[in-house]
TIVEX-543241 format. One record per residue: residue number from 1; x, y, z of N, C-alpha, C in turn; residue in one letter. Coordinates in nm, 4 decimals, always signed. Example, Ala and Ser with C-alpha at 12.3 -4.5 7.8 and 13.67 -1.06 7.14 Angstrom:
BEGIN
SITE seq      n.x      n.y      n.z     ca.x     ca.y     ca.z      c.x      c.y      c.z type
SITE   1  +1.3190  -0.5690  +0.7800  +1.2300  -0.4500  +0.7800  +1.3200  -0.3300  +0.7800    A
SITE   2  +1.2850  -0.2250  +0.7080  +1.3670  -0.1060  +0.7140  +1.2900  +0.0030  +0.7870    S
% end
This chain:
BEGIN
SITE seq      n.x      n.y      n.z     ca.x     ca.y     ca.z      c.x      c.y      c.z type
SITE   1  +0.0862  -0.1171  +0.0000  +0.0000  +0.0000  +0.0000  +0.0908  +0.1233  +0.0000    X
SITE   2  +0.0708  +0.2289  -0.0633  +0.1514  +0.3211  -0.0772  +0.1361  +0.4751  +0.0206    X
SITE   3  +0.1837  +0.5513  +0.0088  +0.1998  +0.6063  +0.1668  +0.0777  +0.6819  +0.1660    X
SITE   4  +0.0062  +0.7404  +0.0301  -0.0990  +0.8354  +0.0526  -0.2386  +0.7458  +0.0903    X
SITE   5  -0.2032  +0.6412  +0.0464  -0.3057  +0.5367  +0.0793  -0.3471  +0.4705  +0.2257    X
SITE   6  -0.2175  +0.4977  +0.2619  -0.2093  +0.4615  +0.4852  -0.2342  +0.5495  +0.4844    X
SITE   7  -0.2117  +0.6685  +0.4549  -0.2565  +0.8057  +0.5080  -0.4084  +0.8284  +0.5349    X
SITE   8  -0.4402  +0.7675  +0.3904  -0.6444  +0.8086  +0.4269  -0.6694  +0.6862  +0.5140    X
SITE   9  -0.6050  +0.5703  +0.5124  -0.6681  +0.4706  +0.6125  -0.6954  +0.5086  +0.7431    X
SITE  10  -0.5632  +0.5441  +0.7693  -0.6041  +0.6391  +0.8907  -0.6612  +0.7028  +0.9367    X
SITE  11  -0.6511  +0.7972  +0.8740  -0.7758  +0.8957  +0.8519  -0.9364  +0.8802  +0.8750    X
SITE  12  -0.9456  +0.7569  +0.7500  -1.1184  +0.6838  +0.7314  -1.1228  +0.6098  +0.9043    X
SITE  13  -1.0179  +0.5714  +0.9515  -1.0567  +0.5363  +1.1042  -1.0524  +0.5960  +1.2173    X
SITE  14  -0.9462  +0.6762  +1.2399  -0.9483  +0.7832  +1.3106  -1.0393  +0.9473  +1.3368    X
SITE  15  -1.0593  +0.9446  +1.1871  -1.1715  +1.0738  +1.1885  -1.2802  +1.0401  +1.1336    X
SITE  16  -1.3133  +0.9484  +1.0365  -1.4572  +0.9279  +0.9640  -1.4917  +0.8188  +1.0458    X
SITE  17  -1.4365  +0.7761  +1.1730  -1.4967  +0.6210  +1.2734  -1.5587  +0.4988  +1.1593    X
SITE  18  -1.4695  +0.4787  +1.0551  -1.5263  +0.3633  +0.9574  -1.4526  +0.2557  +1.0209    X
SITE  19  -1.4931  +0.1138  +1.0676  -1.4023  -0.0002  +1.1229  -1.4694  -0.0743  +1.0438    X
SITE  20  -1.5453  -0.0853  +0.9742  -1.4876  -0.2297  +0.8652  -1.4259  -0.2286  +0.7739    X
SITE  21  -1.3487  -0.3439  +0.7721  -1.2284  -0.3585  +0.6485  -1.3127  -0.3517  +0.5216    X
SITE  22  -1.3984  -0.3946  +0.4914  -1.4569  -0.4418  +0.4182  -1.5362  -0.2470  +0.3380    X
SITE  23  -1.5863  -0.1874  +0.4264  -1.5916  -0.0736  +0.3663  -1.4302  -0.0133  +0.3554    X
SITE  24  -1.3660  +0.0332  +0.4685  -1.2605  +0.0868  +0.3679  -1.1952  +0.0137  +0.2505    X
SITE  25  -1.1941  -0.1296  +0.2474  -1.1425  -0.2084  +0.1345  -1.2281  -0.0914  -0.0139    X
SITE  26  -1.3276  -0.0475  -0.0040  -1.4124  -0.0479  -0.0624  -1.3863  +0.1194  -0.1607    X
SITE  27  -1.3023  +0.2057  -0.0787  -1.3196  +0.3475  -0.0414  -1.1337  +0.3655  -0.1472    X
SITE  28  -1.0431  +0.2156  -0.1188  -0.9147  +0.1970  -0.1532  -0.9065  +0.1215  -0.2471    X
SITE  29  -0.8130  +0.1550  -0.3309  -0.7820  +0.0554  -0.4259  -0.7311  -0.0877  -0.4035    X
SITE  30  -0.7090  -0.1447  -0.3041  -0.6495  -0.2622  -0.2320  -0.7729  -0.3736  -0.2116    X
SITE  31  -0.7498  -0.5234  -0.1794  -0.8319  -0.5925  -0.1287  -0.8343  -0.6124  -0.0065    X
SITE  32  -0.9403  -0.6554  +0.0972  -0.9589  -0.6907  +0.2396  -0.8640  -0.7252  +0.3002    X
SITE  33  -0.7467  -0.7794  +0.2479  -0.6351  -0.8588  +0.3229  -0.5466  -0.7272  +0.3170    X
SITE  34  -0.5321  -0.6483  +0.2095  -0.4335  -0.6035  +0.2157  -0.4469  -0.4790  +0.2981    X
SITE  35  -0.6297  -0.4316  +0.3183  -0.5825  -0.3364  +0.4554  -0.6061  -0.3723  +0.5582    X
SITE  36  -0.6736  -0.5602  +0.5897  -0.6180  -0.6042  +0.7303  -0.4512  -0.6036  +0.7797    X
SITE  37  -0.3934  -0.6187  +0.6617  -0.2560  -0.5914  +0.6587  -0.1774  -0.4924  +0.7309    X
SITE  38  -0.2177  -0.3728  +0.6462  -0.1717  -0.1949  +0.6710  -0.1959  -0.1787  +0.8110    X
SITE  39  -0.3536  -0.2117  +0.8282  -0.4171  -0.1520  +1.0047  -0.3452  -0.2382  +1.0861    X
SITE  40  -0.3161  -0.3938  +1.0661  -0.2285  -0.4383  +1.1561  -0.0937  -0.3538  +1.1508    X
SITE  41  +0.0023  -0.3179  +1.0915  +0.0951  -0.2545  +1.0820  +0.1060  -0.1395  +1.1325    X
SITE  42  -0.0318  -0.0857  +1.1820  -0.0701  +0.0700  +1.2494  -0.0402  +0.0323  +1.3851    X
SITE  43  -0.0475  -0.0882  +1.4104  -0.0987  -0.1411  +1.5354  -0.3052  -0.1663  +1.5955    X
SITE  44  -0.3598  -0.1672  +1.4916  -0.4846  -0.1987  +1.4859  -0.5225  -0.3424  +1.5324    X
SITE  45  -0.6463  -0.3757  +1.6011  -0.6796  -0.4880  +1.6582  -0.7410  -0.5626  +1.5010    X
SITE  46  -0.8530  -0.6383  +1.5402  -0.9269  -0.6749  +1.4469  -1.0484  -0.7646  +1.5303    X
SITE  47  -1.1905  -0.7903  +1.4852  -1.2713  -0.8645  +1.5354  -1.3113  -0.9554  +1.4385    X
SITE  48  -1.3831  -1.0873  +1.4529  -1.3847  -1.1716  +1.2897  -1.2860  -1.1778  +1.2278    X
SITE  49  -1.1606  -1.1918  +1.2746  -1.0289  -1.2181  +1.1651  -1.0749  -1.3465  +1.1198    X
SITE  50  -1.1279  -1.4451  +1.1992  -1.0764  -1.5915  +1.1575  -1.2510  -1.6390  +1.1068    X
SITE  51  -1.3091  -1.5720  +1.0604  -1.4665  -1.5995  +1.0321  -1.4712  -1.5531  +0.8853    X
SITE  52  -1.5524  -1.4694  +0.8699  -1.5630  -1.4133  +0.7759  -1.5414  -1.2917  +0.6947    X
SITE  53  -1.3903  -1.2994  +0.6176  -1.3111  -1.2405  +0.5877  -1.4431  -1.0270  +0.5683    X
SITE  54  -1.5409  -1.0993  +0.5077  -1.5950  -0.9780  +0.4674  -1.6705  -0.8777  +0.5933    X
SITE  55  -1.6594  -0.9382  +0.6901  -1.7177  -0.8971  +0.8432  -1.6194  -0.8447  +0.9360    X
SITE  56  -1.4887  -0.8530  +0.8863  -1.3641  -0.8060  +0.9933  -1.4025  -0.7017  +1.0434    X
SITE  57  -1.3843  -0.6360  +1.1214  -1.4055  -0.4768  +1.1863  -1.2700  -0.4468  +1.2776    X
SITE  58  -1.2245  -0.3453  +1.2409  -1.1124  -0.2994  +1.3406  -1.1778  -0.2451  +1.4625    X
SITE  59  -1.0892  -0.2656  +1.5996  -1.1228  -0.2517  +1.7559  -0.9895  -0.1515  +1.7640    X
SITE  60  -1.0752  -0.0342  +1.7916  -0.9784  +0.0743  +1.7931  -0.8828  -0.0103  +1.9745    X
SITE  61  -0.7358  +0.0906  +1.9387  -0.6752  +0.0789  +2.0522  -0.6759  +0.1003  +2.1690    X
% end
C-alpha cells in the first residue's frame, strides 16, 4: 500500500470512525487482506479475523 493510501486509512478510522475492512477495502484501491494488513501494521486490533473475511471490523486501541 503506498503512503498516501495509509494516510487516508487512517484517517477513514481515526476521523470518519469507519471499522470495517470491508468498507474501507471499498473506499481503496487494495483488497480486504491487504488493509487487514496496513491496520495491523498501524498497530490496529481486528474482530472476525478468523470468520468471515468480509465482516472483519477494526477494535480501535
Amino acid at each position: 500500500m503506498n503512503k498516501l493510501s495509509s494516510k487516508y486509512l487512517v484517517q477513514m478510522i481515526e476521523k470518519d470512525h469507519i471499522y470495517s475492512v470491508l468498507e474501507l477495502a471499498g473506499h481503496l484501491p487494495y483488497a480486504v487482506m491487504d488493509v487487514v494488513s496496513e491496520a495491523a501494521r498501524f498497530g490496529y486490533s481486528f474482530d472476525n479475523l478468523m470468520q468471515d473475511p468480509n465482516k472483519v471490523v477494526i477494535v480501535k486501541k
